[in-house]
Backbone bond lengths (Angstrom), bond angles and torsions (degrees), N, CA, C in turn:
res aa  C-N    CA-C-N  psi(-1)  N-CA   C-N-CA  omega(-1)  CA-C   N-CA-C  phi
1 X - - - 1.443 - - 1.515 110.38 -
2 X 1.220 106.84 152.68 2.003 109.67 177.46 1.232 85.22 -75.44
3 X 1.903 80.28 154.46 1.667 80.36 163.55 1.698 125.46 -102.98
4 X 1.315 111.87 -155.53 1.707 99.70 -161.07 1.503 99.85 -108.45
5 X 1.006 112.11 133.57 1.337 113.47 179.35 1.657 104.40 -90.80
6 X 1.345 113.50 170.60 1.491 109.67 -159.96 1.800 93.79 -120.03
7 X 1.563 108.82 82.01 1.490 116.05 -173.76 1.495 105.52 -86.81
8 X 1.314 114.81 152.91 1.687 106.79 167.88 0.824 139.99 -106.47
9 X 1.165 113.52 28.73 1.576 140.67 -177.18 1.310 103.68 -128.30
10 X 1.238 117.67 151.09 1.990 135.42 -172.96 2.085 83.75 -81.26
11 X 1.397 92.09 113.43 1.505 98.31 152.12 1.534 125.42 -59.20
12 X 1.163 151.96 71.53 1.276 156.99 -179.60 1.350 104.71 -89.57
13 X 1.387 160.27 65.91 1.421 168.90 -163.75 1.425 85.89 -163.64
14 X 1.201 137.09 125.71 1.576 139.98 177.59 1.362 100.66 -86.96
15 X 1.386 127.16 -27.69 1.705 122.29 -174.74 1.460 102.28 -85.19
16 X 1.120 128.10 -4.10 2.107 145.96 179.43 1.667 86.98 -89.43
17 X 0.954 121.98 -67.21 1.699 135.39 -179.53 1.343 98.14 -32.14
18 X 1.354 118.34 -79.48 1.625 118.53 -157.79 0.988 101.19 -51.19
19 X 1.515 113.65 -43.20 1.404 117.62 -163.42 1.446 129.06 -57.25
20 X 1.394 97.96 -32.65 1.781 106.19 169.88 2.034 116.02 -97.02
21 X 1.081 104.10 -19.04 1.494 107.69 -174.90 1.471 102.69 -123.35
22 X 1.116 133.33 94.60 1.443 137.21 -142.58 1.555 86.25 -132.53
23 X 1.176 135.09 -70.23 1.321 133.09 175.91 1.597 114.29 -48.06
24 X 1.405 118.01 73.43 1.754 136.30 167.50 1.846 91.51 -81.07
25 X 1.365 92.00 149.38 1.193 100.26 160.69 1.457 130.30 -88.86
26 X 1.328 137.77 142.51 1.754 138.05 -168.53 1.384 85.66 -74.54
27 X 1.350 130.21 157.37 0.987 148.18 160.25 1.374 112.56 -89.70
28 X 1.283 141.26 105.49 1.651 166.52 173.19 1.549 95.71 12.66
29 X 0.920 111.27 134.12 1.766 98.18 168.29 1.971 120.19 -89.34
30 X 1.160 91.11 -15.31 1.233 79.34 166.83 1.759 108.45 -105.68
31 X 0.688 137.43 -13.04 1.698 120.47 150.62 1.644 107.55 -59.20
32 X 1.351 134.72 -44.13 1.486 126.38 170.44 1.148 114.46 -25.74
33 X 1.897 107.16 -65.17 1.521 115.33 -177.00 1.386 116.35 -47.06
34 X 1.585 118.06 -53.95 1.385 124.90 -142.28 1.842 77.21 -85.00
35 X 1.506 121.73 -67.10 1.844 90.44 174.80 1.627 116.54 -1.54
36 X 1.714 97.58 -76.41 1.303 112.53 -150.32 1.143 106.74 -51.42
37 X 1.438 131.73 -45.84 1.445 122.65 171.10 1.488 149.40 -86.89
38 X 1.575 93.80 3.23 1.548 122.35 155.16 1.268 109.31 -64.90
39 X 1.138 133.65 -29.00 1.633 135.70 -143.68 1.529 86.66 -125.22
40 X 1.384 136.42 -27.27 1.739 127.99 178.14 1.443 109.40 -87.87
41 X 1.775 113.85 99.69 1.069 112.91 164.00 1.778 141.26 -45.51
42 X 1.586 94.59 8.98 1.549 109.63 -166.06 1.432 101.26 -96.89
43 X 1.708 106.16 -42.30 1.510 114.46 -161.50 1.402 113.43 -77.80
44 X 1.161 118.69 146.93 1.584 129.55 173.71 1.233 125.30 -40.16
45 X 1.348 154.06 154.32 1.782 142.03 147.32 1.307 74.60 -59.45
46 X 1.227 126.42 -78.45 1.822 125.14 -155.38 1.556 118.96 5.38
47 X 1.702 92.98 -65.15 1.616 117.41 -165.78 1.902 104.74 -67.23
48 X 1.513 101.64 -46.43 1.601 123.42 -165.42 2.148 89.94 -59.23
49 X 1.636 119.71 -53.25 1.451 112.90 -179.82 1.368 101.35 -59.27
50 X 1.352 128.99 -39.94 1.323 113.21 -142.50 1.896 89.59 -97.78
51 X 1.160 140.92 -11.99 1.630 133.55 158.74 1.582 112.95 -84.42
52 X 1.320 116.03 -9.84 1.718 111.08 163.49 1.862 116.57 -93.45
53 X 1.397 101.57 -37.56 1.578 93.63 177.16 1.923 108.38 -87.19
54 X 1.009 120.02 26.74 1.621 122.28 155.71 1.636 101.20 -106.04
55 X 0.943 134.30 10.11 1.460 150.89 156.15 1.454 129.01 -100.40
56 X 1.445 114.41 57.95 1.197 121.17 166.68 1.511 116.74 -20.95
57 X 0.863 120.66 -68.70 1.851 130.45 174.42 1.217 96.52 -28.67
58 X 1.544 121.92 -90.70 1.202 143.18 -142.06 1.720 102.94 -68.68
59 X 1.830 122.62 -42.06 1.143 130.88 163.93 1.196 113.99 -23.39
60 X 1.888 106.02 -78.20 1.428 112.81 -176.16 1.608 131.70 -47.74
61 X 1.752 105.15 -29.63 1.200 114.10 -174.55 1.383 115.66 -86.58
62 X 1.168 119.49 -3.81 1.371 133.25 168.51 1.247 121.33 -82.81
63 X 1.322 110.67 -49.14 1.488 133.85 171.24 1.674 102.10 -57.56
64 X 1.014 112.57 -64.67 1.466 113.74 -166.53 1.640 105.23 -84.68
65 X 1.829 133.15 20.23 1.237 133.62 121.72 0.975 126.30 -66.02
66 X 1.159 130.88 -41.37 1.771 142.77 -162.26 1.478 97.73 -89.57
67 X 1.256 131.37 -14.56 1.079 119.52 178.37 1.460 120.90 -104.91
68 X 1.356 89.18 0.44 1.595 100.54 174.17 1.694 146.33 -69.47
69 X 0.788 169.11 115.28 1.297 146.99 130.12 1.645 109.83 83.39
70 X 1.742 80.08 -72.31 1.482 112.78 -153.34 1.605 118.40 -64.48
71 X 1.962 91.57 -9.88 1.631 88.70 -172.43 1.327 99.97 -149.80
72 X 1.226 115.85 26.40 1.450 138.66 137.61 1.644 101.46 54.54
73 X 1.626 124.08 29.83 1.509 106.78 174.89 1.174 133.45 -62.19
74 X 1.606 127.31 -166.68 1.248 110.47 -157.48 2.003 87.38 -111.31
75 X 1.452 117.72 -39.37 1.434 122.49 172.50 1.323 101.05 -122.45
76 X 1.521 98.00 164.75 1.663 112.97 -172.28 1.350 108.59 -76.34
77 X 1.248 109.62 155.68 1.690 119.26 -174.76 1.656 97.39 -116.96
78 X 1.362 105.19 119.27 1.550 121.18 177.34 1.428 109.52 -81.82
79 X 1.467 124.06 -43.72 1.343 121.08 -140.42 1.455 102.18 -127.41
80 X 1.083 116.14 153.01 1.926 118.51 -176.57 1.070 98.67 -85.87
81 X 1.465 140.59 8.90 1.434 107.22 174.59 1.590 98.34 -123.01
82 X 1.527 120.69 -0.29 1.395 135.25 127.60 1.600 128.68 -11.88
83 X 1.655 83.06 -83.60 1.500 104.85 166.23 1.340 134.29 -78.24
84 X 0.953 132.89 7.65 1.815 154.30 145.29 1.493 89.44 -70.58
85 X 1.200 146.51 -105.75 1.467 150.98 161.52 1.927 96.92 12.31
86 X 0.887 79.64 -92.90 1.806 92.57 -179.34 1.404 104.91 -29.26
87 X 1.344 124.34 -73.23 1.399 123.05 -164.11 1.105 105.65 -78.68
88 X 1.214 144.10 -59.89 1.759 135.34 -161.11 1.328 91.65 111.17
89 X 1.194 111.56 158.24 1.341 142.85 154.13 1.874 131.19 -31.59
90 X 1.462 90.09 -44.75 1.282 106.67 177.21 1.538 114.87 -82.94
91 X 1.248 112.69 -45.16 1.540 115.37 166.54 1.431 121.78 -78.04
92 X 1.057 107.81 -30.28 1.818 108.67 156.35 1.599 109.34 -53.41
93 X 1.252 146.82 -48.59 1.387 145.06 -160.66 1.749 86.90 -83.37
94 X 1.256 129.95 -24.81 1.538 105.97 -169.90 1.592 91.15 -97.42
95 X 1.312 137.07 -12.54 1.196 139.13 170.77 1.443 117.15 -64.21
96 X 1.573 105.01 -18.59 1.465 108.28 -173.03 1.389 98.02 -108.76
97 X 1.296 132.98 -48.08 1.314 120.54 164.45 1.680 118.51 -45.21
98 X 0.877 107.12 -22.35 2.054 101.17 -163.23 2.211 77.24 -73.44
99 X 1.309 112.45 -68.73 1.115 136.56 -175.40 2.183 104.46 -24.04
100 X 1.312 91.60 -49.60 1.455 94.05 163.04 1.310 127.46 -54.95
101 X 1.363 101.19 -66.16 1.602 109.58 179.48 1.859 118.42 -61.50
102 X 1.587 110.27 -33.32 1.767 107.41 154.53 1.683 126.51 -27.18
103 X 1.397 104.06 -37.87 1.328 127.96 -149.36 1.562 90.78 -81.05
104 X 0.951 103.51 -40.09 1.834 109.47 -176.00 1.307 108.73 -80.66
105 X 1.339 118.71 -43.47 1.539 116.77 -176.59 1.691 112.40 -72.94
106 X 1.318 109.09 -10.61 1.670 102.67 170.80 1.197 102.51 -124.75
107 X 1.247 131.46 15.61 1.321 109.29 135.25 1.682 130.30 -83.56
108 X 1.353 110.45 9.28 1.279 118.50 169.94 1.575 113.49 -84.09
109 X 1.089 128.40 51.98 1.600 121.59 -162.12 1.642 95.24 -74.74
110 X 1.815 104.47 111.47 1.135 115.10 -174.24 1.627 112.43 -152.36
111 X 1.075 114.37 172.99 1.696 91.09 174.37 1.376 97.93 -90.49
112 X 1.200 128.72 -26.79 1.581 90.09 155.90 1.486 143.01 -126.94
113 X 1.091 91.89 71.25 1.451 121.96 173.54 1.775 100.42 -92.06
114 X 0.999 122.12 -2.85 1.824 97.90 170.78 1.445 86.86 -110.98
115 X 1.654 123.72 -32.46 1.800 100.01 -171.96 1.821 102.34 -64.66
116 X 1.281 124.77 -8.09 1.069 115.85 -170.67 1.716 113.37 -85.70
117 X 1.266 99.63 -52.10 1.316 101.37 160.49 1.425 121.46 -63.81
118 X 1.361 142.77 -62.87 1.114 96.99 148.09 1.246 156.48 46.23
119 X 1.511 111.26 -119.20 0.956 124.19 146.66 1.625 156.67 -13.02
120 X 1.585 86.99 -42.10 1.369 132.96 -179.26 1.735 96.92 -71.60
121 X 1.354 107.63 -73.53 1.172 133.24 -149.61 2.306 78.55 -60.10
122 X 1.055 109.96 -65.73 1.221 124.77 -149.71 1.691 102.19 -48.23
123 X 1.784 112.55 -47.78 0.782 113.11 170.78 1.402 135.38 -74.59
124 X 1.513 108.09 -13.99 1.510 112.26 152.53 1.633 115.71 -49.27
125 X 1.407 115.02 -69.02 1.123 110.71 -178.71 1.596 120.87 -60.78
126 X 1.014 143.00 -4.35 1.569 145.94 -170.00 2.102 80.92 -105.56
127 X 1.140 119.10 -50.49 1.086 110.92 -177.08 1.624 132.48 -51.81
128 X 1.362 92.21 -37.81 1.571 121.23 168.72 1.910 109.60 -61.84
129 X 1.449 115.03 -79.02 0.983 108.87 157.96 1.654 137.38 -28.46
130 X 1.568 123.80 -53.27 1.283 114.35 159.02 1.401 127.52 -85.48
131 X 1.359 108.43 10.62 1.940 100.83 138.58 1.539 130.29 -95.07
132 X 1.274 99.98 -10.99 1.534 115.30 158.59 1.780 103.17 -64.10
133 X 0.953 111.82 -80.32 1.582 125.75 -164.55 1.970 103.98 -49.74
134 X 1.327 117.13 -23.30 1.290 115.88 -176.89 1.889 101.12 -107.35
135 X 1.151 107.91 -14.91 1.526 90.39 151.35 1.942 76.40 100.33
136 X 1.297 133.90 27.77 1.125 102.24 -166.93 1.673 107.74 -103.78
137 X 1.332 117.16 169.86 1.797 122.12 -153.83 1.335 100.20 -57.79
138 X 1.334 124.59 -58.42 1.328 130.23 -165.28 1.393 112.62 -120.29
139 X 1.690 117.90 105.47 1.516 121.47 -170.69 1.921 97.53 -88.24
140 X 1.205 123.29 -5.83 1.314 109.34 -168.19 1.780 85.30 -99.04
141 X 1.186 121.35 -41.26 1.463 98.87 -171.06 1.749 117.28 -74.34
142 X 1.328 114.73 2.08 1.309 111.64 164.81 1.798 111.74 -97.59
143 X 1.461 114.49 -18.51 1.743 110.26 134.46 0.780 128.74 -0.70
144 X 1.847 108.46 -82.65 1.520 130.21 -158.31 1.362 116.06 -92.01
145 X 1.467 91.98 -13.79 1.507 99.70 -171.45 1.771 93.67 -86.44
146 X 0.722 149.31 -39.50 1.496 175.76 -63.65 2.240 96.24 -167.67
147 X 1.505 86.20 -57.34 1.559 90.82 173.97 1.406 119.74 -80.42
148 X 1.126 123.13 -26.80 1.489 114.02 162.26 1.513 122.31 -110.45
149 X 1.026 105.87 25.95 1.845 98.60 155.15 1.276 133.01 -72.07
150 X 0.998 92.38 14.07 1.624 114.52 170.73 1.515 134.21 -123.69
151 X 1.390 117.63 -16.55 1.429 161.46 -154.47 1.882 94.79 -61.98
152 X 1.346 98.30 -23.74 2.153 105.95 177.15 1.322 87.18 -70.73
153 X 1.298 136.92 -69.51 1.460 136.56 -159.63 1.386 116.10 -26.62
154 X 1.412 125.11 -75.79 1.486 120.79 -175.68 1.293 99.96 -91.28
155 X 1.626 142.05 31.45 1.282 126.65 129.25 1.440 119.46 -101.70
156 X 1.625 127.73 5.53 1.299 126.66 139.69 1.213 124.95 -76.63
157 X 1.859 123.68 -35.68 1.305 98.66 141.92 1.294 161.27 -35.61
158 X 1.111 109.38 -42.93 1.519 133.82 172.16 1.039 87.67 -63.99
159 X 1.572 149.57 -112.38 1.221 163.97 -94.56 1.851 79.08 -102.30
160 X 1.015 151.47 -81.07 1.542 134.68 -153.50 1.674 94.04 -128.04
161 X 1.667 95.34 100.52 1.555 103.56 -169.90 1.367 97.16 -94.66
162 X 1.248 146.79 -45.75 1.165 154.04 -169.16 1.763 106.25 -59.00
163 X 1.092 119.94 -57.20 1.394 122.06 -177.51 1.074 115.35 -74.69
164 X 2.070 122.69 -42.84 1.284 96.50 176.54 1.752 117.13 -89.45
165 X 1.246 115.15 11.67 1.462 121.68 177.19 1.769 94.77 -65.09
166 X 1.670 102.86 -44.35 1.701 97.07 170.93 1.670 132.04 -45.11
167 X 1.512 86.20 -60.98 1.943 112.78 171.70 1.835 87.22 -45.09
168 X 0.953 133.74 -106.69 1.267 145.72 -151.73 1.779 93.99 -27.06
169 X 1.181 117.29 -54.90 1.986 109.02 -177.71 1.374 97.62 -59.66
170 X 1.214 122.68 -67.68 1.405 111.60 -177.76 1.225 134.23 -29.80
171 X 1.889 115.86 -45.66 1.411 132.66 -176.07 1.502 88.42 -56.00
172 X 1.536 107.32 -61.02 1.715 108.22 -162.52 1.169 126.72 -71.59
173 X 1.211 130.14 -2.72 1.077 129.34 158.57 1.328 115.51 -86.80
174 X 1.053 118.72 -14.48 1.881 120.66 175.94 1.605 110.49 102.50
175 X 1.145 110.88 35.14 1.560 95.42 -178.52 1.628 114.83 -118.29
176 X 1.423 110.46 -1.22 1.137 109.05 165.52 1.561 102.43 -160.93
177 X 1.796 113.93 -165.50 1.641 114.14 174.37 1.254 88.99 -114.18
178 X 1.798 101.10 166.66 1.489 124.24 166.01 1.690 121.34 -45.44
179 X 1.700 96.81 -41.51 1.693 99.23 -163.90 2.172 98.20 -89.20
180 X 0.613 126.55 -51.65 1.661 156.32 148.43 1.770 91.82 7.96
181 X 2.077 108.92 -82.40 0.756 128.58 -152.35 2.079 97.85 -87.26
182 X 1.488 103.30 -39.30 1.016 85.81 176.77 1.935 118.26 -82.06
183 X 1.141 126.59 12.31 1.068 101.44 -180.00 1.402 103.28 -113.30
184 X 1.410 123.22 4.65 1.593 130.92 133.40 1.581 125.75 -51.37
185 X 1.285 113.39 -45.31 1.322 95.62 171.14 1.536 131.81 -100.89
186 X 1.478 119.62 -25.66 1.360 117.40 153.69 1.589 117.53 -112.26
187 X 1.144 126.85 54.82 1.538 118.47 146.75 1.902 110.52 78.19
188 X 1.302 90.83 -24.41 1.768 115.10 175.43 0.940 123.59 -161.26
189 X 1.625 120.07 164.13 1.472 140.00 -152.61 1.604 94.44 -101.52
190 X 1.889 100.32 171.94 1.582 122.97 170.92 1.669 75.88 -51.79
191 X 1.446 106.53 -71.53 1.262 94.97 -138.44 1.876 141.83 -75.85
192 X 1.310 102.59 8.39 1.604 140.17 158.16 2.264 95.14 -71.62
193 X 1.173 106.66 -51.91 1.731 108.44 158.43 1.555 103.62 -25.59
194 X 1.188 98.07 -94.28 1.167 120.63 169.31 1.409 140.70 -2.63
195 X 1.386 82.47 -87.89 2.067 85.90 172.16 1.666 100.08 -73.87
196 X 1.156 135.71 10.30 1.469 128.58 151.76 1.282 101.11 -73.87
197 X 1.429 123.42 -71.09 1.548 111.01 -166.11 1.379 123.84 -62.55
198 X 1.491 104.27 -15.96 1.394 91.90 171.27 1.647 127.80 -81.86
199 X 1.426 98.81 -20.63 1.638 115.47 159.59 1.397 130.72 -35.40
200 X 1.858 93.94 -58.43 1.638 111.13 174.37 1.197 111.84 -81.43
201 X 1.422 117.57 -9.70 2.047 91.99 166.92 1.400 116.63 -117.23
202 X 1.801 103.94 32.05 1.400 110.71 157.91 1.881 110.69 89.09
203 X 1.138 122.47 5.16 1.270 124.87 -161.71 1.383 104.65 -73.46
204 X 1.284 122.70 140.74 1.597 117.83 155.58 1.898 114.35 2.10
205 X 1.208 104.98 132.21 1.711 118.81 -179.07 2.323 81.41 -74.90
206 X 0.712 124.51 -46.38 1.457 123.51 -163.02 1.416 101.51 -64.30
207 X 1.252 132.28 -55.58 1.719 146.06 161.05 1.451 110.59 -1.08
208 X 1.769 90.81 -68.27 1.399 140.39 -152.87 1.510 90.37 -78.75
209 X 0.942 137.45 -64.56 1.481 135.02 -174.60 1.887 115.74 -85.15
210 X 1.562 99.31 2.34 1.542 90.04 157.10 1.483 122.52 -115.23
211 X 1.539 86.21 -2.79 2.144 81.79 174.85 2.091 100.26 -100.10
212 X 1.292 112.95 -17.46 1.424 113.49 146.79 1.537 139.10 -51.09
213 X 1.477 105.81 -36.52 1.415 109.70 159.35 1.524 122.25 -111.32
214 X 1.069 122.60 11.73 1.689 121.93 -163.92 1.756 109.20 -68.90
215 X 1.195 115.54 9.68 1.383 131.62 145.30 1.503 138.96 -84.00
216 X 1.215 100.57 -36.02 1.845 131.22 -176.93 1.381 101.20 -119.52
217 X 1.310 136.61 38.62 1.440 121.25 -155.85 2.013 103.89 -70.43
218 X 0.977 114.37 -21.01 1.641 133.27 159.41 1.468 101.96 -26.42
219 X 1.701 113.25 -70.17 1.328 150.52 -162.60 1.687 99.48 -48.78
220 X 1.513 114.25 -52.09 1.246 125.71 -174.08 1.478 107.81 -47.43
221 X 1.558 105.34 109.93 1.512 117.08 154.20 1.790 154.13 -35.34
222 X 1.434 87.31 -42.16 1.394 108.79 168.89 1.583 114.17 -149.14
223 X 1.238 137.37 22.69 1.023 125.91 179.83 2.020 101.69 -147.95
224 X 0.887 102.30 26.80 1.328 76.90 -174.35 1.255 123.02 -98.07
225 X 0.850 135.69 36.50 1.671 140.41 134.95 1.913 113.57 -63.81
226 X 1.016 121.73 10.98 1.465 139.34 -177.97 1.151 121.60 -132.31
227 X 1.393 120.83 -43.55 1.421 124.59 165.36 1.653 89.61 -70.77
228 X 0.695 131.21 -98.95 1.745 136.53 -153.28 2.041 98.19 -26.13
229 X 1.453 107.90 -39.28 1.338 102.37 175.76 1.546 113.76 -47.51
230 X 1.658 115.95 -55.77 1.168 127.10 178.60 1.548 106.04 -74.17
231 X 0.944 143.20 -42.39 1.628 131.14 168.64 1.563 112.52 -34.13
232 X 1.135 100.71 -53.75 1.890 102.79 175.91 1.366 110.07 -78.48
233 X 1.141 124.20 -55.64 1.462 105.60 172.00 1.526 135.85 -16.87
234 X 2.148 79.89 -66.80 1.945 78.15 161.57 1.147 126.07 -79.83
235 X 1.726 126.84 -7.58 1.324 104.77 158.08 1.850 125.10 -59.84
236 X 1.246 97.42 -37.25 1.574 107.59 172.56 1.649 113.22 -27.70
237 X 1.451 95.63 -66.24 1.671 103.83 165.60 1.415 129.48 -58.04
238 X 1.150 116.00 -42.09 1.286 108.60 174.23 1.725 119.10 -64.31
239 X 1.544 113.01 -19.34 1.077 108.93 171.87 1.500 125.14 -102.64
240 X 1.292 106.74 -5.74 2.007 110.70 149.00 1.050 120.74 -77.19
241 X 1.539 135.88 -17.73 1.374 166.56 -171.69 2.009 104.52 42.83
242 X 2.037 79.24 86.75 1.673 102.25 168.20 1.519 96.26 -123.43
243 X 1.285 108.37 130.38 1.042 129.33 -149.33 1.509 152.91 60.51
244 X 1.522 153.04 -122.25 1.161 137.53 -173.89 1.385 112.77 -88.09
245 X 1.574 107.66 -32.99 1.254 113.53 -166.75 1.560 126.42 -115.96
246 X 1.851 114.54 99.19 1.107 104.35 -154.77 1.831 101.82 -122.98
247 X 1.744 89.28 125.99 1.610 94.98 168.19 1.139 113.47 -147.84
248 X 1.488 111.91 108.80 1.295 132.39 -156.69 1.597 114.06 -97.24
249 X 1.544 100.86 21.13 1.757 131.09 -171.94 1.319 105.21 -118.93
250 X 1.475 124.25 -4.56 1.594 140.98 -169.61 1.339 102.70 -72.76
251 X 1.519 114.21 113.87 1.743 115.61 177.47 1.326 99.56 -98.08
252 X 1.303 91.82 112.23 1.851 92.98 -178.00 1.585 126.31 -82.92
253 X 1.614 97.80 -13.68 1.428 102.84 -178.07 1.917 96.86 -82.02
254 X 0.860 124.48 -3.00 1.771 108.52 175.29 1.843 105.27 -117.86
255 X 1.565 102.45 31.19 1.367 108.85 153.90 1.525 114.00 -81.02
256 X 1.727 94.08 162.23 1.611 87.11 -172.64 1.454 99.99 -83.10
257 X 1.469 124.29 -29.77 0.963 104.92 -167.83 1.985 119.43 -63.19
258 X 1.874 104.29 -46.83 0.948 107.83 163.81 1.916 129.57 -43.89
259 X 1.479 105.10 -24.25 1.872 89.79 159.21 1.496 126.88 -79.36
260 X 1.409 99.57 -21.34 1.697 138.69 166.52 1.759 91.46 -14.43
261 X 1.438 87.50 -85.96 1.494 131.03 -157.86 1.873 91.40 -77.05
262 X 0.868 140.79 -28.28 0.974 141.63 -168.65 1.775 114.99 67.62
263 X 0.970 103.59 63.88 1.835 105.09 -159.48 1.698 80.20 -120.68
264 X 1.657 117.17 138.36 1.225 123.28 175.70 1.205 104.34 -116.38
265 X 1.424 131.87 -171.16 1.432 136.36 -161.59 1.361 95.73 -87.30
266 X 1.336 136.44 -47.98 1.750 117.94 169.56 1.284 134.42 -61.33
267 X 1.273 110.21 -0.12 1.526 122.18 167.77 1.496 117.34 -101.98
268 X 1.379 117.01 -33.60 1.535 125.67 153.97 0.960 120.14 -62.69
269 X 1.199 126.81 -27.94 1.790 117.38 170.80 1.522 98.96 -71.44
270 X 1.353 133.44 -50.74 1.578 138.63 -171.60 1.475 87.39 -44.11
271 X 1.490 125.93 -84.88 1.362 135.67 -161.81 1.703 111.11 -49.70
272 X 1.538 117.80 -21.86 1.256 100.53 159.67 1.217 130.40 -69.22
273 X 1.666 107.39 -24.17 1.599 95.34 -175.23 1.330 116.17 -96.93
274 X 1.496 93.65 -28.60 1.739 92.44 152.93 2.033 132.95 -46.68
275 X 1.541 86.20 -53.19 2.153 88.08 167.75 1.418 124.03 -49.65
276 X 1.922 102.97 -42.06 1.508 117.86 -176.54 1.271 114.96 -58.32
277 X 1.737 117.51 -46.12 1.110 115.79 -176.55 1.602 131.45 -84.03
278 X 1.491 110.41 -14.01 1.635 133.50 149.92 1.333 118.10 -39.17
279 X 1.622 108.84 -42.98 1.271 112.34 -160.63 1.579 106.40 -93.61
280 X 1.009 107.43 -38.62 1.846 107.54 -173.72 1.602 91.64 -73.06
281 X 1.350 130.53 -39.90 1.464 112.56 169.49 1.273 125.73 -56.17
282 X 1.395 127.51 -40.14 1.406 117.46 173.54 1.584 120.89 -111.47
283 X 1.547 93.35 35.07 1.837 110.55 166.02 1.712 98.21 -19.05
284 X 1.763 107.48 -63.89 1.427 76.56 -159.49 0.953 140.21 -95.06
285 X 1.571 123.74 20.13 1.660 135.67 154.50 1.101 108.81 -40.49
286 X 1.195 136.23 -40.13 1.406 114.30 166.94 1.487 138.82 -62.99
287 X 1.535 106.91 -12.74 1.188 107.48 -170.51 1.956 108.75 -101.60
């Protein structure tokens, strides 16, 4: 890979992007397929169970969503073509996307690669919940969107381990932020990462432009009623302190996103105890 030059300006030119962060990760090939035939109104469930349960990996991680917390059944679901049944179609495709983006966060074997996931995981679920609570169309795609807004992190690791192994002590010790510090030293953020990789493995254009702004969610062009969902989310976290960045002094009701959404401080307290208790139930999605 080139290496990164230390520009001072946010690289935003997407053909500048590739150009310095070139090592993206492929997205699984057998999650490609099973996308592909979740999404073809022609093809069978038949075919869609029988290319996920020859996937040990992907089996278990499916299985051990549906059995989660998160979807509150009444008996356990053993079998993937069970849980296709169970979930639908639509929650199966965000089951396979979350399943993608896993793939990246453990291939970061780092020490912090679990606060990252984490994180991930946490703000999925707070994300989920405040598209529930705002009434919005699709609560699973603010899920996924939710689980990889972070998804630049351990592919800036990977690709410049030495420098951001620095960024990451720094974040944690409190002396600066992720987006702040990184767009001092390479020209762009995780989250410019981000809505690249979600580009190249085809995800929703909306995905893609809310893990691109989930900093600026204001900034967002056409979607920001989604980014701003995920902006608070991870503020949510940052103010239970899951993951690097913890401020447990964070007034969330005089976020922008929270006027965004129109969410006031008695409804943010509800959704905290609602996020808190999401999360200790499906502790082990993260792992």
């Amino acid at each position: 890979m080139a290496s990164v030059q230390n520009d001072p300006e946010p690289t935003l030119n997407l053909n500048a992007l590739i150009a310095k962060v070139t090592d993206l990760p492929p997205m699984p090939t057998t999650v490609i397929r099973a996308l592909e035939l979740a999404m073809d109104p022609d093809a069978s469930v038949y075919r869609l169970q029988l290319l996920i349960s020859k996937d040990e990996a992907l089996s278990a991680r499916i299985l051990r969503i549906v059995n989660s917390a998160m979807y509150a059944l009444r008996s356990e679901v053993s079998t993937v073509s069970h849980a296709v049944a169970v979930l639908g179609l639509d929650a199966v495709k965000s089951v396979l996307m979350a399943a993608s983006v896993e793939t990246v966060f453990q291939s970061a074997k780092d020490l912090g690669a679990k606060l990252m996931s984490d994180h991930s995981w946490g703000t999925a679920l707070a994300a989920r919940a405040i598209a529930r609570r705002v009434k919005a169309q699709d609560m699973e795609e603010a899920l996924v969107c939710g689980l990889m807004h972070d998804i630049g992190k351990p592919v800036l690791l990977q690709n410049q381990r030495l420098r951001y192994t620095e960024i990451i002590s720094s974040v944690y010790s409190g002396q600066s932020n992720f987006n702040d510090i990184e767009l001092s030293s390479f020209g762009f953020s995780h989250a410019h990462v981000g809505a690249l990789l979600a580009r190249k493995w085809n995800f929703p254009p909306q995905l893609a432009e809310a893990v691109g702004f989930h900093h600026d969610p204001l900034s967002a062009p056409n979607y920001k009623r989604l980014a701003c969902i995920i902006n608070l989310a991870d503020l949510f976290m940052s103010r239970m302190g899951i993951g690097f960045v913890k401020d447990e002094t964070l007034a969330l009701e005089t976020t922008a996103s929270a006027e965004f959404l129109q969410l006031g401080e008695p409804v943010l307290v509800e959704l905290a105890m609602e996020i808190e208790t999401a999360i200790q139930a499906t502790s082990n999605l993260s792992r």
